[in-house]
mmCIF file as gemmi writes it, N, C-alpha and C atoms, coordinates in Angstrom:
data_model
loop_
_atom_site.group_PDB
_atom_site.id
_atom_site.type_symbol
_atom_site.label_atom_id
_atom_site.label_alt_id
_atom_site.label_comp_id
_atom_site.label_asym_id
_atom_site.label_entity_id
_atom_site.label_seq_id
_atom_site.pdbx_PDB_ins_code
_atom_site.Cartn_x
_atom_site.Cartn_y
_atom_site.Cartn_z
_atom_site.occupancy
_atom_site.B_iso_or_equiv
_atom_site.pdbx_formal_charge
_atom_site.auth_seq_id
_atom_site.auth_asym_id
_atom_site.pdbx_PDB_model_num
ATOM 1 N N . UNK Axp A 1 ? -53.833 40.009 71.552 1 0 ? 1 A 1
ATOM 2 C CA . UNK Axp A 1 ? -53.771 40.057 70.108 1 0 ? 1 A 1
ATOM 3 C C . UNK Axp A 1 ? -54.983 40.842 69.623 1 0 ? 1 A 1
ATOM 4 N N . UNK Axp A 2 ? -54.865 42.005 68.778 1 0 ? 2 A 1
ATOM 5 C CA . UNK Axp A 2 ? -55.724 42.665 67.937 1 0 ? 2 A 1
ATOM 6 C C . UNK Axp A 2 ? -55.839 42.522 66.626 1 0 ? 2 A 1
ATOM 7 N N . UNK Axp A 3 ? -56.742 42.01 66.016 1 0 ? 3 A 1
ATOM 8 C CA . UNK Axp A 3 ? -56.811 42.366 64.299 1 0 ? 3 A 1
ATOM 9 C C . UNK Axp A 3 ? -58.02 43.428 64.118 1 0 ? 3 A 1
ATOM 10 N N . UNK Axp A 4 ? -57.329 43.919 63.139 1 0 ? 4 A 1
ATOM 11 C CA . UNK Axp A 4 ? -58.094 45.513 62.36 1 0 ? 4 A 1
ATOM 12 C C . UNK Axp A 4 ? -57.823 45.568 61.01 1 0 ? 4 A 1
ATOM 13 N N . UNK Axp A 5 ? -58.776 45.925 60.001 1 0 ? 5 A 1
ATOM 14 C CA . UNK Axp A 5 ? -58.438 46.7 58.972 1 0 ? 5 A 1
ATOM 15 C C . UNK Axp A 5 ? -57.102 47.412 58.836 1 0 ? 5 A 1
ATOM 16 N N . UNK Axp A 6 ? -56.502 47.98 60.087 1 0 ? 6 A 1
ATOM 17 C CA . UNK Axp A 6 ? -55.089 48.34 59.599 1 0 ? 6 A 1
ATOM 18 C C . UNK Axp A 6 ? -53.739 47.448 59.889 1 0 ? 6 A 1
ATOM 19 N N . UNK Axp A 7 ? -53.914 46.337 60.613 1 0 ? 7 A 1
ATOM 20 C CA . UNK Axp A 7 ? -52.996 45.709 61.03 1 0 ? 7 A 1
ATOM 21 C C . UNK Axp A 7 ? -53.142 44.59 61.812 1 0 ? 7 A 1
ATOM 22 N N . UNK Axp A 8 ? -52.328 43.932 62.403 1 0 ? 8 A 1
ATOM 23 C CA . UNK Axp A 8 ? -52.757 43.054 63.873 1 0 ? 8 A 1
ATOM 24 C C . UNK Axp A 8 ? -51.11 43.867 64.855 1 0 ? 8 A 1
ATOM 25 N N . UNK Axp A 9 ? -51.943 43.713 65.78 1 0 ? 9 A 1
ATOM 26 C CA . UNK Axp A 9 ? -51.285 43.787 67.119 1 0 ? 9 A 1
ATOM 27 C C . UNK Axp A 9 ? -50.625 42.753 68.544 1 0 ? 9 A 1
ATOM 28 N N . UNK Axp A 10 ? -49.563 42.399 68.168 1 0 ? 10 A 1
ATOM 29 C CA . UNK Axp A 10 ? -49.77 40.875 69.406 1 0 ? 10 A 1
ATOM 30 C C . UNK Axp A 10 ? -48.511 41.479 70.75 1 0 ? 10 A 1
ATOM 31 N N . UNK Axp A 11 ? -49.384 41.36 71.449 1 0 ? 11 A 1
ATOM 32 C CA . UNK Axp A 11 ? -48.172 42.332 72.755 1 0 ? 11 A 1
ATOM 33 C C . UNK Axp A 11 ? -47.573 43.827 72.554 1 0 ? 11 A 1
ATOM 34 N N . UNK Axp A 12 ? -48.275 44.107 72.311 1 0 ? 12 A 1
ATOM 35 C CA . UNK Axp A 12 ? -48.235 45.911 71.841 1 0 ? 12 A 1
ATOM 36 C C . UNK Axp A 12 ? -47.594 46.327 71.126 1 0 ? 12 A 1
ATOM 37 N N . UNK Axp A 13 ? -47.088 45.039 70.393 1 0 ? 13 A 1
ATOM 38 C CA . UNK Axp A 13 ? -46.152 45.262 68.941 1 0 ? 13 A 1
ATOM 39 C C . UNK Axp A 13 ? -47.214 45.341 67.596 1 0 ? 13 A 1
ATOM 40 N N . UNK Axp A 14 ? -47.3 46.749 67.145 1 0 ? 14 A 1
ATOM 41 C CA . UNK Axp A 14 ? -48.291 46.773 65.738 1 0 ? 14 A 1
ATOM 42 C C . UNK Axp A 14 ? -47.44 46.711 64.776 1 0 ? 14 A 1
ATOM 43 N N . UNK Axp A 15 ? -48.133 45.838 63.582 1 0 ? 15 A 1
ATOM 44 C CA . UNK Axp A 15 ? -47.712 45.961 62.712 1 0 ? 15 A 1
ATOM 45 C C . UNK Axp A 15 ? -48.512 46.026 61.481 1 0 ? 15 A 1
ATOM 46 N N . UNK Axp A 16 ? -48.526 46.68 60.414 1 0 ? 16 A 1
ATOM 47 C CA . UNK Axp A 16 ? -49.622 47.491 59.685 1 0 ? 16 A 1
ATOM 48 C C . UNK Axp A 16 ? -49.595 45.277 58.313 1 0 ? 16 A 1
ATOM 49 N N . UNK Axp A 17 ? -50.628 45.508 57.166 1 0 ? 17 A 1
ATOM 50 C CA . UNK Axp A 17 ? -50.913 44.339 56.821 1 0 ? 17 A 1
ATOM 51 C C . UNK Axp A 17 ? -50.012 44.38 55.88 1 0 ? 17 A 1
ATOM 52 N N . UNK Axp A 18 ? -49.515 45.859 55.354 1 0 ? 18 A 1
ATOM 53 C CA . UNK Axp A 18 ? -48.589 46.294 54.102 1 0 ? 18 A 1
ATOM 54 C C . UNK Axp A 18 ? -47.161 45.711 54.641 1 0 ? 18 A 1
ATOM 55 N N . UNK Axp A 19 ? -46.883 45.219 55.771 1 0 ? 19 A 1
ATOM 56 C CA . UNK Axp A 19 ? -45.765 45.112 56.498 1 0 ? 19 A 1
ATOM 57 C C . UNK Axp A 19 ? -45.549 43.668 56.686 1 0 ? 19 A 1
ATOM 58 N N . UNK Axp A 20 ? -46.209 43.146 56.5 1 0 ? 20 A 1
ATOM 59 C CA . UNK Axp A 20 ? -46.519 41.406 56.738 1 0 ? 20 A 1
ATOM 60 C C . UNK Axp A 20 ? -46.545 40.692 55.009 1 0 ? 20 A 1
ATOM 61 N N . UNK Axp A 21 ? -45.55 39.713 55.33 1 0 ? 21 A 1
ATOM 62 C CA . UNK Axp A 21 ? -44.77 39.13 54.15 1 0 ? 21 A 1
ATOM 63 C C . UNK Axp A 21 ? -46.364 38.126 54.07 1 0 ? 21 A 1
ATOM 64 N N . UNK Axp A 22 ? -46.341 37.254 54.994 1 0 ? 22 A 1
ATOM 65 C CA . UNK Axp A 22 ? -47.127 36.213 55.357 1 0 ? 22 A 1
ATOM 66 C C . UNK Axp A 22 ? -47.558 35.638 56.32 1 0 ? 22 A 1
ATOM 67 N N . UNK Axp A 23 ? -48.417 34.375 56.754 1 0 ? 23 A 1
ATOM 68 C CA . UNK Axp A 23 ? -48.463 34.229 58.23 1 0 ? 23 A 1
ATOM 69 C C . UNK Axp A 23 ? -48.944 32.731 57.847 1 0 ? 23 A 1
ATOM 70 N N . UNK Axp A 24 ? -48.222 32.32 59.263 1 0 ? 24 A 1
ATOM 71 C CA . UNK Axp A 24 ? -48.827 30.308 59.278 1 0 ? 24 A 1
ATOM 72 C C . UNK Axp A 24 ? -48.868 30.27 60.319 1 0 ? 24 A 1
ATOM 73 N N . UNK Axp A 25 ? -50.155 29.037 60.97 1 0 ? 25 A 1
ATOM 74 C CA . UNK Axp A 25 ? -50.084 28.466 61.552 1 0 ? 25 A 1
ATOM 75 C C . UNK Axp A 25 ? -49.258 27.209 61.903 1 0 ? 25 A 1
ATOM 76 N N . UNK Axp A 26 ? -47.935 27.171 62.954 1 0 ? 26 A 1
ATOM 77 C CA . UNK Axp A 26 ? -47.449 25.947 63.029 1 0 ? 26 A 1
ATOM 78 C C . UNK Axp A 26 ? -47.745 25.323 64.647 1 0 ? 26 A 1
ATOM 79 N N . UNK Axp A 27 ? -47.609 23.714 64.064 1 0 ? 27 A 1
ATOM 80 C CA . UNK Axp A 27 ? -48.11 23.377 65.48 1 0 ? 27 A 1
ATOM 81 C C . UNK Axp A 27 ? -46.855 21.939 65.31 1 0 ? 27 A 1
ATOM 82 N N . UNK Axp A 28 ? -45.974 22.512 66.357 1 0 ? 28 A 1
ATOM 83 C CA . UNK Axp A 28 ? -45.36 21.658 67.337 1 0 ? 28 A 1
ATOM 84 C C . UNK Axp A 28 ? -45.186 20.66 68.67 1 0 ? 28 A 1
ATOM 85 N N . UNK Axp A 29 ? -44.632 19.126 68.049 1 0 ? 29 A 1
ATOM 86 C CA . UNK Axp A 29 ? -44.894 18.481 69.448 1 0 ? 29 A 1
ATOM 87 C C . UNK Axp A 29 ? -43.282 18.904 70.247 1 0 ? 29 A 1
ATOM 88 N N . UNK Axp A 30 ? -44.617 18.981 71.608 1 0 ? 30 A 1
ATOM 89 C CA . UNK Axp A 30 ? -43.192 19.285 72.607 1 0 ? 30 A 1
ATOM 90 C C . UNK Axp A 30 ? -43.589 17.8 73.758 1 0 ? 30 A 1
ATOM 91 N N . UNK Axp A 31 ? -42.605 17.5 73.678 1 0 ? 31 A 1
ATOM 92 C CA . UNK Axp A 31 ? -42.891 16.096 74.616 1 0 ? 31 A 1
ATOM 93 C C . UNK Axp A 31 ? -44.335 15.414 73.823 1 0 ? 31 A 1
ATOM 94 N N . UNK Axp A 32 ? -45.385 14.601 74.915 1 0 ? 32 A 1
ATOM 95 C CA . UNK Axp A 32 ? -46.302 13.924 74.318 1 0 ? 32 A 1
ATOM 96 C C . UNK Axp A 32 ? -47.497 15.052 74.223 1 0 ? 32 A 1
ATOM 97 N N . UNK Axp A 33 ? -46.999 16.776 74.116 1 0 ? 33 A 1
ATOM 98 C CA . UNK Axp A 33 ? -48.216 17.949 73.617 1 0 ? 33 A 1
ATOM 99 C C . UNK Axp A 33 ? -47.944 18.266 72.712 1 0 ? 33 A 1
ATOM 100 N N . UNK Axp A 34 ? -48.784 19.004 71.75 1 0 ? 34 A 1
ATOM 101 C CA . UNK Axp A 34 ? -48.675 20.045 71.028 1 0 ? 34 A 1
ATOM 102 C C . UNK Axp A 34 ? -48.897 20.913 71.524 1 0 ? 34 A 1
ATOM 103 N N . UNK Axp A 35 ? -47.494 22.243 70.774 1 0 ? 35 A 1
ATOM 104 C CA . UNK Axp A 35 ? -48.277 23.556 70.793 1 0 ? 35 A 1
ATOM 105 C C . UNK Axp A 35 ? -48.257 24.203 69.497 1 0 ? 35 A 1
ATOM 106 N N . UNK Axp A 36 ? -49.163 25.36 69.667 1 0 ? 36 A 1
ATOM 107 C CA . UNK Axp A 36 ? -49.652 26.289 68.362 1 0 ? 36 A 1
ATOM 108 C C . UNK Axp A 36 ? -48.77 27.227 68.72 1 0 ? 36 A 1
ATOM 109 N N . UNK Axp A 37 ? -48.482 28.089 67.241 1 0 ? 37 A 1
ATOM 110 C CA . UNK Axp A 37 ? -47.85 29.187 67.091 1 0 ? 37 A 1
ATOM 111 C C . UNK Axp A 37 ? -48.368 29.971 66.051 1 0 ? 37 A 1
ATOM 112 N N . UNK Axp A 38 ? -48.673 31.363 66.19 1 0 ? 38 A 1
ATOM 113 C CA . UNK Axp A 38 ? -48.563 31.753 65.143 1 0 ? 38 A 1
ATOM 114 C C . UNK Axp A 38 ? -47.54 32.707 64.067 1 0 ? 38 A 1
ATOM 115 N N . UNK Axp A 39 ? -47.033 32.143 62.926 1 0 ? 39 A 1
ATOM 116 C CA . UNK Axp A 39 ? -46.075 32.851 62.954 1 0 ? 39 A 1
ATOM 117 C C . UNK Axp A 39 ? -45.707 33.691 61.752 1 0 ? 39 A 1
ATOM 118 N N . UNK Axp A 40 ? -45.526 34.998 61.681 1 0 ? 40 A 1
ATOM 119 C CA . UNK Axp A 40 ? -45.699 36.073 61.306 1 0 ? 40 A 1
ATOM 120 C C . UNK Axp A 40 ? -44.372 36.136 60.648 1 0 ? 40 A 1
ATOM 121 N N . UNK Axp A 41 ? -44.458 36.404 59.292 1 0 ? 41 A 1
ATOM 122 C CA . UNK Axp A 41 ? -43.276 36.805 58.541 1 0 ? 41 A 1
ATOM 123 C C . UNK Axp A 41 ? -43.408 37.896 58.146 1 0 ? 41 A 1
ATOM 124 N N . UNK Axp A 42 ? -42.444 38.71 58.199 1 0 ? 42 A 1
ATOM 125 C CA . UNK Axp A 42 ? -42.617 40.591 58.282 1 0 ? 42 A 1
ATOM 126 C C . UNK Axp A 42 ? -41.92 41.217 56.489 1 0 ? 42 A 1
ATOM 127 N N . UNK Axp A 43 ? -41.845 41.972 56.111 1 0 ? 43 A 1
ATOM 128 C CA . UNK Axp A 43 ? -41.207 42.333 54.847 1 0 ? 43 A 1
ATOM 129 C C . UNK Axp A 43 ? -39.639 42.52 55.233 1 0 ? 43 A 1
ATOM 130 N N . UNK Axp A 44 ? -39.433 42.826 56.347 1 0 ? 44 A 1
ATOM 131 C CA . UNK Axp A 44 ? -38.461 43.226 56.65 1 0 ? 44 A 1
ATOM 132 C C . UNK Axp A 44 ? -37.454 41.238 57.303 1 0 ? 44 A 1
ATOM 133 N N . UNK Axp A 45 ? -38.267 40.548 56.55 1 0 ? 45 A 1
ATOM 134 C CA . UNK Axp A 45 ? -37.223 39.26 56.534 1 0 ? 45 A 1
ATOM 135 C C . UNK Axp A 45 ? -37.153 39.011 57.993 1 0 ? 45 A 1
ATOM 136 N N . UNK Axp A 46 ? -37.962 39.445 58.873 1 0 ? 46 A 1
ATOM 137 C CA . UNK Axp A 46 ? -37.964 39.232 60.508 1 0 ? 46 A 1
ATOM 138 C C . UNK Axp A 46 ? -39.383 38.559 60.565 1 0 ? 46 A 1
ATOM 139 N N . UNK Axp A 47 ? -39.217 37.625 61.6 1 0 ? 47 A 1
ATOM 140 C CA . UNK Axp A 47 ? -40.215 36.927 61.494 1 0 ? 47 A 1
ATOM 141 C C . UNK Axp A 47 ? -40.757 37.213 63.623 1 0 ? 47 A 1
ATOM 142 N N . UNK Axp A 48 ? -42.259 36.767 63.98 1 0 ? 48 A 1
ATOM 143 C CA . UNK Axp A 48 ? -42.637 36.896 64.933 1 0 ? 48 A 1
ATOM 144 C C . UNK Axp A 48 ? -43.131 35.779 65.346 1 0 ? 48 A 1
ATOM 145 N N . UNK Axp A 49 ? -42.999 35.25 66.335 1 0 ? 49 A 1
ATOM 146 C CA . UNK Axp A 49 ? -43.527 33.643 66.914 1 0 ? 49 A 1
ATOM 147 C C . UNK Axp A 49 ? -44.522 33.777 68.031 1 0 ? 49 A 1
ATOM 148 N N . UNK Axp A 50 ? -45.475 33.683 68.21 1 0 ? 50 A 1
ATOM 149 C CA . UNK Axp A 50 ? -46.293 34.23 68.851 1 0 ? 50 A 1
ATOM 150 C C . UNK Axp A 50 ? -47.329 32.219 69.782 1 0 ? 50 A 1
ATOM 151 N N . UNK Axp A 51 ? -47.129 32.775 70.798 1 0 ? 51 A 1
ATOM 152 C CA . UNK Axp A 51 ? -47.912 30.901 71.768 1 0 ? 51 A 1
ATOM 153 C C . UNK Axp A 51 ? -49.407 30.837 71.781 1 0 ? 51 A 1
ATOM 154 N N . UNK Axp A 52 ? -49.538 30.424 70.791 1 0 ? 52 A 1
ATOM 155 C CA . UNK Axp A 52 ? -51.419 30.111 71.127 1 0 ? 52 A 1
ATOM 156 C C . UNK Axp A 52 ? -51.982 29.17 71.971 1 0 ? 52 A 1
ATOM 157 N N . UNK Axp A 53 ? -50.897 29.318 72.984 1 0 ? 53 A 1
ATOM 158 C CA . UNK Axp A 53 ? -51.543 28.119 74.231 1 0 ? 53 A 1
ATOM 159 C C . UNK Axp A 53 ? -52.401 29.018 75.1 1 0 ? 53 A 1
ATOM 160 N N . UNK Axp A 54 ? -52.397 30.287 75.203 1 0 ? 54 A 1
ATOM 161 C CA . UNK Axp A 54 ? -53.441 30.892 75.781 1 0 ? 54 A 1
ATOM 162 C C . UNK Axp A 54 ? -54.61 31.294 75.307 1 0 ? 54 A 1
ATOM 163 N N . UNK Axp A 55 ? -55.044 30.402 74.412 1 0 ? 55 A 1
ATOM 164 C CA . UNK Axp A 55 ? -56.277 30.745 73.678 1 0 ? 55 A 1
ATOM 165 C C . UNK Axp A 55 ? -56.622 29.27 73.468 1 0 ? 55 A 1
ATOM 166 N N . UNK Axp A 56 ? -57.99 29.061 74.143 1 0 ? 56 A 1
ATOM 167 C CA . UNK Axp A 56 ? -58.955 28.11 74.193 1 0 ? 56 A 1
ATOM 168 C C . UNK Axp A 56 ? -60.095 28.336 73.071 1 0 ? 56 A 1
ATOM 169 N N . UNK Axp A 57 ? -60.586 26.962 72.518 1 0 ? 57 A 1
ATOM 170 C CA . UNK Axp A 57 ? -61.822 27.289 71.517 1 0 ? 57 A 1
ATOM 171 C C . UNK Axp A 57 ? -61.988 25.865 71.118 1 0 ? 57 A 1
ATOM 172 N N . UNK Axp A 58 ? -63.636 25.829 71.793 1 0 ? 58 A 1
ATOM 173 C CA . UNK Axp A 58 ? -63.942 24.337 71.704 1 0 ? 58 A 1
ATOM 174 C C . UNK Axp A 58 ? -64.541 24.047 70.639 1 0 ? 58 A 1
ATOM 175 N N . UNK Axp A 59 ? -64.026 24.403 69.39 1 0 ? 59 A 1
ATOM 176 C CA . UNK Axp A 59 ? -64.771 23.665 68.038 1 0 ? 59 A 1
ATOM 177 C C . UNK Axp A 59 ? -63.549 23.089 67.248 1 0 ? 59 A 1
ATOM 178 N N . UNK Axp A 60 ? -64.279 22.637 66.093 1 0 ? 60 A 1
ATOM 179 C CA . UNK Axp A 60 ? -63.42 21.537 65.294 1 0 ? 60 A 1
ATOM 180 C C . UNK Axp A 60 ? -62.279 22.521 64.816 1 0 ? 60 A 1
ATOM 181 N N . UNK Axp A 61 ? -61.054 22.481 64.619 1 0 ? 61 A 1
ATOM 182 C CA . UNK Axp A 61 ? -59.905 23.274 64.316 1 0 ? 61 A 1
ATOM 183 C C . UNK Axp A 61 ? -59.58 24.158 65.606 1 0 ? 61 A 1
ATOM 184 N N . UNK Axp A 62 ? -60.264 24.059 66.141 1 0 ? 62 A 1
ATOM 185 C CA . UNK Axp A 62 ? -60 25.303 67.598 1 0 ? 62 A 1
ATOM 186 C C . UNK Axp A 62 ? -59.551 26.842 66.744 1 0 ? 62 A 1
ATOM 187 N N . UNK Axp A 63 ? -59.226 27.339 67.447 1 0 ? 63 A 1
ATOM 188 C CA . UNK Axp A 63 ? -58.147 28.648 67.84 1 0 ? 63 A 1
ATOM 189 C C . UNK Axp A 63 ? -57.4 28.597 66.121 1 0 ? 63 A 1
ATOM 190 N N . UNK Axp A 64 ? -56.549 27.578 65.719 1 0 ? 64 A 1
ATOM 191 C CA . UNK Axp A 64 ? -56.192 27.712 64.371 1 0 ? 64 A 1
ATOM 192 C C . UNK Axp A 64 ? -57.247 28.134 63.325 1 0 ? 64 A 1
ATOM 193 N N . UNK Axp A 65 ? -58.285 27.195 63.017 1 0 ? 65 A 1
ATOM 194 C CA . UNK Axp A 65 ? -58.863 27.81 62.225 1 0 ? 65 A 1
ATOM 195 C C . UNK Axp A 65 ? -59.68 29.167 62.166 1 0 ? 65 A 1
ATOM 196 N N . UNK Axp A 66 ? -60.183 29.262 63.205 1 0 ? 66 A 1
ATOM 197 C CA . UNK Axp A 66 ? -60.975 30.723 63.092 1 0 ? 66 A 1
ATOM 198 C C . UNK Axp A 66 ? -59.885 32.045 63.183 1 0 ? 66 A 1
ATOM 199 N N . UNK Axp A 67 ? -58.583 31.513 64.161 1 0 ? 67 A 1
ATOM 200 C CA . UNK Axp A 67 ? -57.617 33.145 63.842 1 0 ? 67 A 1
ATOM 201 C C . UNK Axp A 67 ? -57.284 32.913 62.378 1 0 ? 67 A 1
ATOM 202 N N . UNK Axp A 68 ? -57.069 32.167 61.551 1 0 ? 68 A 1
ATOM 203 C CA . UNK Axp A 68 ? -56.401 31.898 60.344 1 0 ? 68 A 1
ATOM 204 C C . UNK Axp A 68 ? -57.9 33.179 59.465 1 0 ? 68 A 1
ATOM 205 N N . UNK Axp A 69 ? -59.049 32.689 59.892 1 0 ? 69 A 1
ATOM 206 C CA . UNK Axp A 69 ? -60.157 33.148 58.874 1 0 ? 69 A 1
ATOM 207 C C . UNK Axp A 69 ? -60.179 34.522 58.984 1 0 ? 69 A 1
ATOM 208 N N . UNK Axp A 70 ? -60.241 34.861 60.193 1 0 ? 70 A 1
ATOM 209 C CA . UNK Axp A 70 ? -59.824 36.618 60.725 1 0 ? 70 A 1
ATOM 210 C C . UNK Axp A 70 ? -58.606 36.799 60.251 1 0 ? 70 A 1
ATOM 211 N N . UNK Axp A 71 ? -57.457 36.525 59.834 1 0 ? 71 A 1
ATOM 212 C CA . UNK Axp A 71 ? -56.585 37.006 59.075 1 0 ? 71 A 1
ATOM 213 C C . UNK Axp A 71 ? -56.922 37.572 58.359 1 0 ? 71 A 1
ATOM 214 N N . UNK Axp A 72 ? -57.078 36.088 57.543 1 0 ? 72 A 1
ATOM 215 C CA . UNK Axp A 72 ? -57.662 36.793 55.786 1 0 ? 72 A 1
ATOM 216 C C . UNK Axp A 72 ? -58.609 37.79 55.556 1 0 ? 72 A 1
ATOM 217 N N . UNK Axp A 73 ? -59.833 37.749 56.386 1 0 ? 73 A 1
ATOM 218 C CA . UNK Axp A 73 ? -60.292 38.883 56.504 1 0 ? 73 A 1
ATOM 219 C C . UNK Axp A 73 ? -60.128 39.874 56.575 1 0 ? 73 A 1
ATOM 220 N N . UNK Axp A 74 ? -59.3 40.315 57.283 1 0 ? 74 A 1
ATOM 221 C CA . UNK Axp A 74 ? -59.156 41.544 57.665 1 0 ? 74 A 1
ATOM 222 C C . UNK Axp A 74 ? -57.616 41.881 56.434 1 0 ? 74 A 1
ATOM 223 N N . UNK Axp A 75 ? -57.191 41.117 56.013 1 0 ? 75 A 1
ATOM 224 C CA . UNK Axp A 75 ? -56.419 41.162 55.02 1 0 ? 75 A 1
ATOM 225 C C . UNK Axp A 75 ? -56.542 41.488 53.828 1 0 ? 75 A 1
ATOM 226 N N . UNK Axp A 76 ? -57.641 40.782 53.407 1 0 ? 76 A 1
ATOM 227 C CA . UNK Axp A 76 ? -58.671 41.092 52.491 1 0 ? 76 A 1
ATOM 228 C C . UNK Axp A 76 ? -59.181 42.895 52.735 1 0 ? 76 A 1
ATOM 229 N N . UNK Axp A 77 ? -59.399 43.085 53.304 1 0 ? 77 A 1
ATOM 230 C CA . UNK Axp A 77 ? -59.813 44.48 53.209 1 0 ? 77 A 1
ATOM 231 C C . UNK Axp A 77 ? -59.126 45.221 53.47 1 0 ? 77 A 1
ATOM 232 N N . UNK Axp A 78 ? -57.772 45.139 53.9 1 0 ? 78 A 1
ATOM 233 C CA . UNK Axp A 78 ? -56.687 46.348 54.082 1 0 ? 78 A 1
ATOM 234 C C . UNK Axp A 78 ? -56.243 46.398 52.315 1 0 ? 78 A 1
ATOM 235 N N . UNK Axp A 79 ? -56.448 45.84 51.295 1 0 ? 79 A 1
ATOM 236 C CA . UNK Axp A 79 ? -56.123 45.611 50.056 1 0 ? 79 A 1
ATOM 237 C C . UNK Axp A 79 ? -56.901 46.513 49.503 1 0 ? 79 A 1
């Protein structure tokens, strides 16, 4: 996964920020786990589901909160 001023990138699929409806974090139980997703709603009414089980981060919110803050960031300035 890449975020930039022009877009984010997740599996060599780019997509620019002008192109992105919205984005959430959802977190699903599967059996007695959760998993994270992040998930990307496109303008084009297509949406992207992306597994944040490969991303570790040992603080309070983990992995959700700090990709959520780099969103906006970088969201914030493609504007």
């Amino acid at each position: 996964m890449l975020l930039n001023p022009e877009g984010m990138s997740i599996n060599g699929h780019f997509v620019s920020w002008s192109g992105i409806r919205d984005t959430a974090i959802l977190r699903m139980k599967v059996g007695k786990n959760k998993s994270d997703y992040l998930v990307t709603w496109l303008r084009d009414e297509r949406y992207l589901l992306t597994d944040l089980g490969c991303f570790v981060r040992f603080r309070v919110g983990g992995i959700r909160g700090e990709l959520a803050a780099y969103i906006e960031y970088f969201r914030a300035k493609a504007t």
